[in-house]
Structures are given as structure tokens and as C-alpha cells.
N, CA, C and O atoms as CSV, one atom per row, in Angstrom:
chain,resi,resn,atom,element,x,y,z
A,1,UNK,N,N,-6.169,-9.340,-17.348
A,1,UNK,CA,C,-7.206,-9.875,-16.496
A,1,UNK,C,C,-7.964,-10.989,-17.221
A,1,UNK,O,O,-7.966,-12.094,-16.679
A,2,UNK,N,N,-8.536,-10.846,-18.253
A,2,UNK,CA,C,-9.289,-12.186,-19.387
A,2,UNK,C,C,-8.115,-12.864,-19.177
A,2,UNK,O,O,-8.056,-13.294,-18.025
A,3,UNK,N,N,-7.013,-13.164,-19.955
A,3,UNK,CA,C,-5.825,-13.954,-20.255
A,3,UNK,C,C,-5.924,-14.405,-18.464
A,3,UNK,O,O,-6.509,-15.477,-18.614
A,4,UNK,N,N,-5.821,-14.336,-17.635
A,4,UNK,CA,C,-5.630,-14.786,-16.303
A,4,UNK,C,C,-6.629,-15.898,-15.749
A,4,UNK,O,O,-6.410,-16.998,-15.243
A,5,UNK,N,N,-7.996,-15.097,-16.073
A,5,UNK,CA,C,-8.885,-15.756,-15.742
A,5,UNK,C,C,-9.329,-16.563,-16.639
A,5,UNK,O,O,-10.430,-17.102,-16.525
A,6,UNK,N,N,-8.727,-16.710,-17.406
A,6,UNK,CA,C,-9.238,-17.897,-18.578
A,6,UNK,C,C,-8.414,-19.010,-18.471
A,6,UNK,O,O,-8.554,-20.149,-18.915
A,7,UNK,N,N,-7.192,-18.299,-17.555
A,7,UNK,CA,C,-5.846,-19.491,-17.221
A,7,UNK,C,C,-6.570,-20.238,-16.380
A,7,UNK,O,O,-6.877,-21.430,-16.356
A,8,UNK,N,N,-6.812,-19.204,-15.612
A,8,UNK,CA,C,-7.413,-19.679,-13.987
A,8,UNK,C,C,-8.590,-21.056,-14.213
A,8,UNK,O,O,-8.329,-22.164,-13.744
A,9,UNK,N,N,-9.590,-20.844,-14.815
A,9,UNK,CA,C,-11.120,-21.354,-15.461
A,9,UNK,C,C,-10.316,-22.944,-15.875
A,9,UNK,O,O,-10.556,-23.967,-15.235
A,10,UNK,N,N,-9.323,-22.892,-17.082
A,10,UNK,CA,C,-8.515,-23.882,-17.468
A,10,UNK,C,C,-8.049,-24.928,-16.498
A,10,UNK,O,O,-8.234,-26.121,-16.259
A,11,UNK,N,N,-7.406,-23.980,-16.084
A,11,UNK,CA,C,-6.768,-25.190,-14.396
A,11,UNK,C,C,-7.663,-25.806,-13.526
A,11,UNK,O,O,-7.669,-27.021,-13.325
A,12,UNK,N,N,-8.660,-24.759,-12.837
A,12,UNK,CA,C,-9.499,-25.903,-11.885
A,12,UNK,C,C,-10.258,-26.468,-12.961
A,12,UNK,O,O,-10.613,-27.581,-12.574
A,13,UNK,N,N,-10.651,-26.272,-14.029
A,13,UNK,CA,C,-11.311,-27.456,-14.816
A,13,UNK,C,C,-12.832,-27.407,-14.315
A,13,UNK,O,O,-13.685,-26.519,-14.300
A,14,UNK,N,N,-12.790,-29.160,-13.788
A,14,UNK,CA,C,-13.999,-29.197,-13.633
A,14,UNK,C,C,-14.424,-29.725,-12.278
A,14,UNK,O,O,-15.272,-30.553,-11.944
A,15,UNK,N,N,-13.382,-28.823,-11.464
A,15,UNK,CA,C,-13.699,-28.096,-10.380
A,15,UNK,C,C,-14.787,-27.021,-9.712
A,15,UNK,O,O,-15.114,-26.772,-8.552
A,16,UNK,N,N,-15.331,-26.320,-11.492
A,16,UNK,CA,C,-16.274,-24.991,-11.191
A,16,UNK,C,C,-17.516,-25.355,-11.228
A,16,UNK,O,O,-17.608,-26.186,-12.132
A,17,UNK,N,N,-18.450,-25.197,-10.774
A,17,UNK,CA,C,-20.116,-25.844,-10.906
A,17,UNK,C,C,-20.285,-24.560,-12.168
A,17,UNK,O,O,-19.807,-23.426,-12.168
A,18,UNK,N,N,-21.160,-25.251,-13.204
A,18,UNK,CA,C,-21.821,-24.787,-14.630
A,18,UNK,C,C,-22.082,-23.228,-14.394
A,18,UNK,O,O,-21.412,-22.329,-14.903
A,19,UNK,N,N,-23.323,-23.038,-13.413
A,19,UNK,CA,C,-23.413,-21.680,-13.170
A,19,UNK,C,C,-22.292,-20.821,-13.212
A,19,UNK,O,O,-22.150,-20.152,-14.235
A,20,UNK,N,N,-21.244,-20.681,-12.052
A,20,UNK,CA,C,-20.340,-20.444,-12.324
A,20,UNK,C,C,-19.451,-20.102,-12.880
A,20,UNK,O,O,-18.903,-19.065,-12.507
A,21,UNK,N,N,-18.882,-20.913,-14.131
A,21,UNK,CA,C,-18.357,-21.205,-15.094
A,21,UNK,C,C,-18.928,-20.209,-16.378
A,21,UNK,O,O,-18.184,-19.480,-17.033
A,22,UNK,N,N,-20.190,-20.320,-16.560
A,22,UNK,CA,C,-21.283,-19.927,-17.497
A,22,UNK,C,C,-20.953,-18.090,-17.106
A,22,UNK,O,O,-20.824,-17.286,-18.030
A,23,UNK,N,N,-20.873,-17.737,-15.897
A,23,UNK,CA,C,-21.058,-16.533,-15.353
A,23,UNK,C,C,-20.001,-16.454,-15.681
A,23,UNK,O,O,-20.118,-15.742,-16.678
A,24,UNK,N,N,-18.807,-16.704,-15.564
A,24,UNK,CA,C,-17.547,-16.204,-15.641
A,24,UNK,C,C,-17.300,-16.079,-17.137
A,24,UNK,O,O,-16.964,-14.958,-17.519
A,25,UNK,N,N,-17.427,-17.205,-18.204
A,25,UNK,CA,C,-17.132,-16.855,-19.608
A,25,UNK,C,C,-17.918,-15.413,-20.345
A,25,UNK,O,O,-17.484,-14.509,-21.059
A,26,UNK,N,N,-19.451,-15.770,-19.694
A,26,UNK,CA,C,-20.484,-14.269,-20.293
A,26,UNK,C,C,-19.538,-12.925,-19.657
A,26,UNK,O,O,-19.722,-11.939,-20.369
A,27,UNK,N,N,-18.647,-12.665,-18.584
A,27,UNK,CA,C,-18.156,-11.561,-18.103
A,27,UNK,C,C,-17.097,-11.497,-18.893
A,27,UNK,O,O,-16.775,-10.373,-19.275
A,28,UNK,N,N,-16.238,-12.742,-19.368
A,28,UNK,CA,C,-15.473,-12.744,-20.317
A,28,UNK,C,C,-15.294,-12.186,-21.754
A,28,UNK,O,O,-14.360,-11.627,-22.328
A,29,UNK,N,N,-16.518,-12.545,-22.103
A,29,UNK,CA,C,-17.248,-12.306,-23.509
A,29,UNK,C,C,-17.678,-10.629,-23.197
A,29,UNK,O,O,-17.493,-9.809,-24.096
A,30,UNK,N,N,-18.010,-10.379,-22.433
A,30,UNK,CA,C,-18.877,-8.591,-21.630
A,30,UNK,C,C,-17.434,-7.796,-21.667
A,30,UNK,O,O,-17.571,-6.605,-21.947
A,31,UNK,N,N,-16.281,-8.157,-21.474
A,31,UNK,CA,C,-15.492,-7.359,-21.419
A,31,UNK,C,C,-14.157,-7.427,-22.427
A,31,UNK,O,O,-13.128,-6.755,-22.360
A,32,UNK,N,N,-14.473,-8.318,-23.244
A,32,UNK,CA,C,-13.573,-8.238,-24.481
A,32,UNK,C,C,-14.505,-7.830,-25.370
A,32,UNK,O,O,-13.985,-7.750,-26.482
A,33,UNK,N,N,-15.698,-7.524,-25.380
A,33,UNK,CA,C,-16.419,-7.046,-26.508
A,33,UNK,C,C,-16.597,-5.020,-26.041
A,33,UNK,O,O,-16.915,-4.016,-26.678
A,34,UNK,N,N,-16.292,-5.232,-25.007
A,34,UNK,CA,C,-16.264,-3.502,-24.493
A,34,UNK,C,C,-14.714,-3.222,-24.581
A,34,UNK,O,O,-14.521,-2.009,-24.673
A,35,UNK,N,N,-13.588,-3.934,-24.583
A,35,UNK,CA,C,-12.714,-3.205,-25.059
A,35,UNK,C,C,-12.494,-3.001,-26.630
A,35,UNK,O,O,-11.586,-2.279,-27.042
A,36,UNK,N,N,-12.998,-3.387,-27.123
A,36,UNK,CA,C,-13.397,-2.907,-28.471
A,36,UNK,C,C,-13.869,-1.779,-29.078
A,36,UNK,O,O,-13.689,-1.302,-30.198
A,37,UNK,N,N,-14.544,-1.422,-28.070
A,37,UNK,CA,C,-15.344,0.002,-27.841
A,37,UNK,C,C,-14.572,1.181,-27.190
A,37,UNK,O,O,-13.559,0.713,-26.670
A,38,UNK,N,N,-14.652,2.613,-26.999
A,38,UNK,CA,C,-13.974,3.689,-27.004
A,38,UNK,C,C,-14.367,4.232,-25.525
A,38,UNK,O,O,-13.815,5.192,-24.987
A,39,UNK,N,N,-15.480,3.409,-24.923
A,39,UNK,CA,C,-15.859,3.742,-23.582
A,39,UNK,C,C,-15.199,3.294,-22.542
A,39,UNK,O,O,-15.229,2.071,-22.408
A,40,UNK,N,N,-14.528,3.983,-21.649
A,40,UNK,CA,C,-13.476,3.852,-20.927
A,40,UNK,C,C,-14.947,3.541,-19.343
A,40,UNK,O,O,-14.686,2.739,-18.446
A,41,UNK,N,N,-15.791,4.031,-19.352
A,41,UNK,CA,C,-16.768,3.419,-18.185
A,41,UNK,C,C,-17.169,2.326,-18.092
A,41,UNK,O,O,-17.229,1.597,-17.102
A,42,UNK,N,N,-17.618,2.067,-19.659
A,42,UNK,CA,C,-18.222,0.911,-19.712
A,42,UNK,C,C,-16.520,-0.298,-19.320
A,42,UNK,O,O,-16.545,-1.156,-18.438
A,43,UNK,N,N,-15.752,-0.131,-19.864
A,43,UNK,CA,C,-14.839,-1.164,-20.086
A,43,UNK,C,C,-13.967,-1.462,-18.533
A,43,UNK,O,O,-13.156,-2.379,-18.409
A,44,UNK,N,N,-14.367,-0.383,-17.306
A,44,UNK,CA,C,-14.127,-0.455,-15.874
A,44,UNK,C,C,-15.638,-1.402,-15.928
A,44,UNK,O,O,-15.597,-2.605,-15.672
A,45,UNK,N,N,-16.331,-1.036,-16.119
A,45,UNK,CA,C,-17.905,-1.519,-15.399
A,45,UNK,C,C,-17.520,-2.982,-15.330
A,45,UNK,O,O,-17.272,-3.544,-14.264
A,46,UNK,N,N,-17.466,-3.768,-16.904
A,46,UNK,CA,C,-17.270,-5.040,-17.087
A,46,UNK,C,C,-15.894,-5.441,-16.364
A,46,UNK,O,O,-15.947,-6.592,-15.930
A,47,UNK,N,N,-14.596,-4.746,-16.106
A,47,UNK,CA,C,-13.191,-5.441,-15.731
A,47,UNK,C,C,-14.411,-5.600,-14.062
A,47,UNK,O,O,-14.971,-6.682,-13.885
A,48,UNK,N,N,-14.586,-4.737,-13.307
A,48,UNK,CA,C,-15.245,-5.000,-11.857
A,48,UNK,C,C,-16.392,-6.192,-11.838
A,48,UNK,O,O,-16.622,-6.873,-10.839
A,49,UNK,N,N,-17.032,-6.323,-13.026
A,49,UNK,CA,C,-18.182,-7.458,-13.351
A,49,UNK,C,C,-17.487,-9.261,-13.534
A,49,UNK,O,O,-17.973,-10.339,-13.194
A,50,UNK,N,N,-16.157,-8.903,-14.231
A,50,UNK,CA,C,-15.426,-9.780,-14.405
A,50,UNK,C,C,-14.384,-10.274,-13.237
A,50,UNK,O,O,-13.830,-11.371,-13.307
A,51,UNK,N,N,-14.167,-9.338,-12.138
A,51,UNK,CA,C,-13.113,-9.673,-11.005
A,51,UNK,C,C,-14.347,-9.988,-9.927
A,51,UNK,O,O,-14.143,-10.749,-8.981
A,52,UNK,N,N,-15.360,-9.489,-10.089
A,52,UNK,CA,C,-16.513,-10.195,-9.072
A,52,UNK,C,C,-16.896,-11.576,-9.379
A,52,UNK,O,O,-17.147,-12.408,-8.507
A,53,UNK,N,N,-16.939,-11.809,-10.689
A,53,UNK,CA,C,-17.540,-13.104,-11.069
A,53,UNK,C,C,-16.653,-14.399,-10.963
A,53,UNK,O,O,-16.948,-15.594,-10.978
A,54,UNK,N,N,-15.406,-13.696,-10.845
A,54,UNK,CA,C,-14.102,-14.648,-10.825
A,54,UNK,C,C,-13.320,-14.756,-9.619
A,54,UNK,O,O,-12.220,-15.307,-9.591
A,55,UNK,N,N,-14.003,-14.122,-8.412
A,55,UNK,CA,C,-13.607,-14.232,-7.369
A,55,UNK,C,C,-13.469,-15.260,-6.655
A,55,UNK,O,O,-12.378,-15.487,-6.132
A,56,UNK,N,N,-14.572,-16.123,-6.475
A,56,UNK,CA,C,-14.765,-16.957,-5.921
A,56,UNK,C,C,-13.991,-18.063,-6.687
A,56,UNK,O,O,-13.739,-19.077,-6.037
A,57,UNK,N,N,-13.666,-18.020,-7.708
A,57,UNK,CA,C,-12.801,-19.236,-8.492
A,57,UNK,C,C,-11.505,-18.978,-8.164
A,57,UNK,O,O,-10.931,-20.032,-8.438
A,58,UNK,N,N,-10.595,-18.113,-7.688
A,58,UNK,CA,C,-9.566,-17.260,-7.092
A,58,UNK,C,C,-9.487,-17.410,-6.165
A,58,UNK,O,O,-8.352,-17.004,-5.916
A,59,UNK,N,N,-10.087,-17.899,-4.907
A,59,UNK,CA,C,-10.161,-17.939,-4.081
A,59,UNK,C,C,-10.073,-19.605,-3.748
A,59,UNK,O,O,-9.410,-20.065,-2.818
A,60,UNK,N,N,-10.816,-20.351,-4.629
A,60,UNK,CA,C,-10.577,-22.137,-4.798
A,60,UNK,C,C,-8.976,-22.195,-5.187
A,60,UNK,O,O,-8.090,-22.784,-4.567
A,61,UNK,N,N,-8.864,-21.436,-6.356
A,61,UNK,CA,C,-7.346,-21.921,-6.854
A,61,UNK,C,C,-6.307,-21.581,-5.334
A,61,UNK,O,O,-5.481,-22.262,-4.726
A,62,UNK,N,N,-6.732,-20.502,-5.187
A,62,UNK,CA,C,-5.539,-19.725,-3.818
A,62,UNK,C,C,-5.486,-21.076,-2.697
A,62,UNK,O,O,-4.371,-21.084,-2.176
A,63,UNK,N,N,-6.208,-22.017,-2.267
A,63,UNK,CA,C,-6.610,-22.456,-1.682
A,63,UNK,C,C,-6.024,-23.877,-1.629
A,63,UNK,O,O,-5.545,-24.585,-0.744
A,64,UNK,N,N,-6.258,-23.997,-2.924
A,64,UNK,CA,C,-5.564,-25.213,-3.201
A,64,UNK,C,C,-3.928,-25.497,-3.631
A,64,UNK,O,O,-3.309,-26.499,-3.989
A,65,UNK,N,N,-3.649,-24.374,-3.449
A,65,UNK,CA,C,-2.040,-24.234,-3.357
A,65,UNK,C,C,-0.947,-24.890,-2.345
A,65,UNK,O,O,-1.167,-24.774,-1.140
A,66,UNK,N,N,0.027,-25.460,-2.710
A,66,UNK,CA,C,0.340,-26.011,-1.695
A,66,UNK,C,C,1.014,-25.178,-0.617
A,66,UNK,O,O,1.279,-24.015,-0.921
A,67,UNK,N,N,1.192,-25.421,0.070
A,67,UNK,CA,C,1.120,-24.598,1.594
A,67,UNK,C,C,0.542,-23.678,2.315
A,67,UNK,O,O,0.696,-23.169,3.426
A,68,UNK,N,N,-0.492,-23.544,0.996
A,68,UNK,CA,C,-1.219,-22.020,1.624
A,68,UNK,C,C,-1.331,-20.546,1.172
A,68,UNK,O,O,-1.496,-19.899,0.138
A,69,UNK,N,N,-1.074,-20.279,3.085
A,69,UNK,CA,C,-0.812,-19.336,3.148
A,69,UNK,C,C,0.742,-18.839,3.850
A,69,UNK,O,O,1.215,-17.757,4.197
A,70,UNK,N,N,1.175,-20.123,3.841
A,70,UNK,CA,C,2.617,-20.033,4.234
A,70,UNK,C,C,3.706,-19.030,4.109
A,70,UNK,O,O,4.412,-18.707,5.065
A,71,UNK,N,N,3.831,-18.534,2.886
A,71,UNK,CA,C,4.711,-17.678,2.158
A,71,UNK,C,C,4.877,-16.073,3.050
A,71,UNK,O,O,5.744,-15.313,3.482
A,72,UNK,N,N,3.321,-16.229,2.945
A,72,UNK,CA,C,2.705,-15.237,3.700
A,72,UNK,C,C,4.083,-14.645,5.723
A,72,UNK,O,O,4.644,-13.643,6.165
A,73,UNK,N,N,3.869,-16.202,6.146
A,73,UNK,CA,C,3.837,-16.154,7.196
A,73,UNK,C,C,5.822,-16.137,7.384
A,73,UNK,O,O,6.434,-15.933,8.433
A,74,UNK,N,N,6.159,-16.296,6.607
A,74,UNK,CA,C,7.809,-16.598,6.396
A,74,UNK,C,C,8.031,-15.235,6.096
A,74,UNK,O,O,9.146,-14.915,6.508
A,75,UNK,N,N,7.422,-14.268,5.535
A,75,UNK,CA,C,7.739,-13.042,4.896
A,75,UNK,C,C,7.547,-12.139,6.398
A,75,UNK,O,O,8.466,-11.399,6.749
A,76,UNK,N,N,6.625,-12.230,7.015
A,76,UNK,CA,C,6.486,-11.208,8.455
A,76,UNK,C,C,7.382,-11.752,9.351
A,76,UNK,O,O,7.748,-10.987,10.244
A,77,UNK,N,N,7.936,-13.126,9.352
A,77,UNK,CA,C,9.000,-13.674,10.403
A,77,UNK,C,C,10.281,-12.826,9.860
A,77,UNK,O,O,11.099,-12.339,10.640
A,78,UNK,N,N,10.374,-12.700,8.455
A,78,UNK,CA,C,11.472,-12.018,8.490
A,78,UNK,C,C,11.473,-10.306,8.614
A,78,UNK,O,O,12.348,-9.520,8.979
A,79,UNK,N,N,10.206,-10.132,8.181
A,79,UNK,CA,C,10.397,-8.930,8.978
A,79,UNK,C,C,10.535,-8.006,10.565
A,79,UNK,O,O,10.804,-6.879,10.981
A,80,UNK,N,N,10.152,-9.348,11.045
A,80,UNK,CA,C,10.333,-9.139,12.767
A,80,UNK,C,C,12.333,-9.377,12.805
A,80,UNK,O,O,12.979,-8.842,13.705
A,81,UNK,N,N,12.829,-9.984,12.018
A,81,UNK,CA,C,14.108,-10.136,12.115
A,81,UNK,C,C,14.862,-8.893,12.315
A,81,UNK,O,O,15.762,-8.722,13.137
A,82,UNK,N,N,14.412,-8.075,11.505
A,82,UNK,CA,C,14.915,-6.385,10.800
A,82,UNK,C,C,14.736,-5.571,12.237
A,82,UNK,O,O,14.952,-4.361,12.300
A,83,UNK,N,N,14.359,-6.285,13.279
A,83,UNK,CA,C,14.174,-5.145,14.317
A,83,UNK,C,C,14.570,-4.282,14.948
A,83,UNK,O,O,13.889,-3.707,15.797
A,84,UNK,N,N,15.800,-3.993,14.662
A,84,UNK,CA,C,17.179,-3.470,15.184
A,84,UNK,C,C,17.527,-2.089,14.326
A,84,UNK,O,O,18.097,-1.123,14.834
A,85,UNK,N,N,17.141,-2.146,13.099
A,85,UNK,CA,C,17.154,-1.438,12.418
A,85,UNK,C,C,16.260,0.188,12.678
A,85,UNK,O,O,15.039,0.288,12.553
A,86,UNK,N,N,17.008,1.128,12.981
A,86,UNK,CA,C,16.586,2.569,13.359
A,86,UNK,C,C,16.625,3.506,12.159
A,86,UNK,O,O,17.668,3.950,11.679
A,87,UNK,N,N,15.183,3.812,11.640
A,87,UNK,CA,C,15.452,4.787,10.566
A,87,UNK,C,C,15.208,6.309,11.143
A,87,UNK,O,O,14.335,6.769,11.880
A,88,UNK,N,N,16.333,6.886,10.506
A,88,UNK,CA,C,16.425,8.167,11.177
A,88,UNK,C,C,17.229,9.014,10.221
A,88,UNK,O,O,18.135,8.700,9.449
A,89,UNK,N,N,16.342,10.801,10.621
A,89,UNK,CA,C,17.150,11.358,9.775
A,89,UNK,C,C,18.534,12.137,9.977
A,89,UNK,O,O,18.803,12.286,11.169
A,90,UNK,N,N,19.131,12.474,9.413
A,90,UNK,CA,C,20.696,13.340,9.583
A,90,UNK,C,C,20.936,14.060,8.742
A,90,UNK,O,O,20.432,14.184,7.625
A,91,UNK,N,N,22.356,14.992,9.624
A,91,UNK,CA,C,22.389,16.017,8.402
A,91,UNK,C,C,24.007,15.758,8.473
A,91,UNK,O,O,24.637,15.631,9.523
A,92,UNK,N,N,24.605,15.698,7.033
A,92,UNK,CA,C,25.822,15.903,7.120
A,92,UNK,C,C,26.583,16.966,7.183
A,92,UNK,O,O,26.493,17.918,6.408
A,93,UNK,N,N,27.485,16.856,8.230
A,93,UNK,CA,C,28.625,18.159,8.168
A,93,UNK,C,C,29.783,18.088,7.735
A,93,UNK,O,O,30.559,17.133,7.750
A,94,UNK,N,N,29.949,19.463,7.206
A,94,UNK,CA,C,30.772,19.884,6.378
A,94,UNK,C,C,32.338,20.658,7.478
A,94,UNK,O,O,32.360,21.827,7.863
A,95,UNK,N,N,33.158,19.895,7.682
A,95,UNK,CA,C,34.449,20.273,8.457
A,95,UNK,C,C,35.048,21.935,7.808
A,95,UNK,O,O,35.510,22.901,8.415
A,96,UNK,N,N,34.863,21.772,6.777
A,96,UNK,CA,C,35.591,22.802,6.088
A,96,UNK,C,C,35.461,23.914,6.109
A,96,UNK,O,O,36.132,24.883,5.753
A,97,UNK,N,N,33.949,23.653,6.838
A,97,UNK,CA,C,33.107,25.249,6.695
A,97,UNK,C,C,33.057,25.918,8.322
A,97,UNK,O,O,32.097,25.777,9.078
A,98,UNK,N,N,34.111,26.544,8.596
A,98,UNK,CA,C,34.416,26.941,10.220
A,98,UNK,C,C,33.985,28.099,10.412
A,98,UNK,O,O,34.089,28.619,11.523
């Protein structure tokens, strides 16, 4: 999650307004200094402090992708394709057994 969002921070650049930016490295810094530590609460507290603070920058990058949400929409077309398909259960028989 750090390693991601530090990718993330990198790429839009200077795309992020200061606040922002500032908020996201201190959650950065908040949760590599708690995995250091043996507290498994504290080190959820900061990963949720750190995916809140980096949301909205996740949401610019997602955005600015090219096509979208396209991928998205090609993946349910093919699942409407599959429609034919009947899952069902059975039992196999055994001839031998008269």
C-alpha cells in the first residue's frame, strides 16, 4: 500500500494541491513508522488513515486513464455472451450396478 501510493503521488506529480500531498506523505510517514511497531491496531488504524487520505488521488489517476471505464464495460458484454450456459447439478450412473 506505501510502495503504491508513493507510485501513485510520483505520477500525478504536480497534479496534487500541497494540502493534499502534505496529508498523504504524513499518513505515509504514520504508517511506516507503526509497522515498526508490534501493534497490529494501531498499524490497521494508519493503513485506513492512509487509503482515506489517498483516495481522492486514486480516483484523479483512475480518471485519467485512457478509456476509462471502458474495460469495465467490455468485461459485462462478454458476460451477457455466456448466456446459454445452464449450470446444473447431476449425478452419475453407474450401468454396472443392476
Amino acid at each position: 500500500m506505501i510502495h503504491g501510493t508513493k507510485k501513485l503521488l510520483e505520477e500525478q506529480g504536480e497534479g496534487v494541491d500541497a494540502a493534499e500531498k502534505e496529508a498523504i506523505e504524513k499518513a505515509i510517514a504514520d504508517l511506516e513508522e507503526a509497522i515498526k511497531g508490534d501493534d497490529k491496531d494501531a498499524i490497521d488504524e494508519k493503513s485506513q488513515a492512509l487509503a482515506a487520505a489517498s483516495q481522492k488521488l486514486a480516483e484523479k489517476a483512475y480518471a485519467q486513464q485512457p478509456g476509462g471505464d471502458a474495460g469495465a464495460q467490455e468485461q459485462g458484454s462478454a458476460n451477457n455472451a455466456d448466456d446459454d450456459i445452464v449450470d446444473a447439478e447431476f449425478e452419475e450412473v453407474n450401468d454396472d450396478k443392476k
